[in-house]
C-alpha positions as a printed NumPy array, in Angstrom:
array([[ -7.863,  47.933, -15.416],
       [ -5.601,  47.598, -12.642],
       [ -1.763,  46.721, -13.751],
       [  1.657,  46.36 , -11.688],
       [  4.117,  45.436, -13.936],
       [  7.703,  44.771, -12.674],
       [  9.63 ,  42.69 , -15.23 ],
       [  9.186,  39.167, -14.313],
       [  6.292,  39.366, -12.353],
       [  3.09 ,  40.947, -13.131],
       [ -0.147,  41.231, -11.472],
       [ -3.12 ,  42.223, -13.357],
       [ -6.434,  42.881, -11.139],
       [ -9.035,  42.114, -13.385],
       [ -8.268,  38.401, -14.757],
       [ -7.035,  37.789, -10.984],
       [ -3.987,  36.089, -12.612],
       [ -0.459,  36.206, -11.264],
       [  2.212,  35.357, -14.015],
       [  5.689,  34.926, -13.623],
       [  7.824,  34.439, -16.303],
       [  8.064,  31.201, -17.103],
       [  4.996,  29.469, -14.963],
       [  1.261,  30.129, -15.117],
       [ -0.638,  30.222, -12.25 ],
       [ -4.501,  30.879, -11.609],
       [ -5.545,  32.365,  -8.718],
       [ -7.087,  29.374,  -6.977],
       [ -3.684,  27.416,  -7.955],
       [ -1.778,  30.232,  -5.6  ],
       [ -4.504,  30.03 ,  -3.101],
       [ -4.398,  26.5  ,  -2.338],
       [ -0.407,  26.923,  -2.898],
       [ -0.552,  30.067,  -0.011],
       [ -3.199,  27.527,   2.609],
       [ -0.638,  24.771,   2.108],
       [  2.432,  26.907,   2.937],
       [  0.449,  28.073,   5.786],
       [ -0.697,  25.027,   7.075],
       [  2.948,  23.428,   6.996],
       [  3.925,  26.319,   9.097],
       [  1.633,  26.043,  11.745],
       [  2.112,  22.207,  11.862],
       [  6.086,  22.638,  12.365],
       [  5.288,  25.654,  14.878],
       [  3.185,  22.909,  16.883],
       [  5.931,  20.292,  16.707],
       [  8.559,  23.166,  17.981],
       [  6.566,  23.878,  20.392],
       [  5.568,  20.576,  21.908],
       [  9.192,  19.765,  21.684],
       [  8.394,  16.93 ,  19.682],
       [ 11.268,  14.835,  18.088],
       [ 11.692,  11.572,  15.783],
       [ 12.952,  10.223,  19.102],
       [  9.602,  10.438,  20.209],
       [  8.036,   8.182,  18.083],
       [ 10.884,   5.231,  17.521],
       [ 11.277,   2.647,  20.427],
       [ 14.192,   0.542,  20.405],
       [ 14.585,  -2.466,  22.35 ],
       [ 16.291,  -5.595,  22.563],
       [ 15.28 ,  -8.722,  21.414],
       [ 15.633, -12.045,  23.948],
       [ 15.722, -14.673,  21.953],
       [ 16.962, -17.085,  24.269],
       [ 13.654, -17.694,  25.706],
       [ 11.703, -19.526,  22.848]])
C-alpha cells in the first residue's frame, strides 16, 4: 500500500482516492474536474490568440425611426 501523507492532503494509491481535509473527492470526480480545467484553458488560449473580444460579437447601431 502506497501512502503520501502531508497533513491536509493525502494520497493513497490503492483506493485511488485523493482527500483533502474537509472535501471528498473520487478519482473520476478530479478527473472530470482536471478535463474541465483543461478544456477552459485551451478555449481562452484560442480566444487570446484569435484576438477575439466582446466587441466582436455586439453590433450597435442606430435606430431611424423617422422613416415608418
Amino acid at each position: 500500500m502506497g501512502l503520501i501523507n502531508n497533513g491536509n492532503f493525502r494520497i493513497t494509491t490503492n483506493s485511488f482516492h485523493v482527500v483533502f481535509s474537509a472535501m471528498n473527492f473520487t478519482f473520476v470526480q478530479v478527473f472530470w474536474i482536471v478535463l474541465i480545467i483543461i478544456a477552459l484553458r485551451s478555449v481562452k488560449r484560442i480566444i487570446v490568440e484569435k484576438g477575439w473580444t466582446l466587441k466582436n460579437f455586439i453590433r450597435v447601431e442606430d435606430v431611424d425611426d423617422e422613416g415608418e
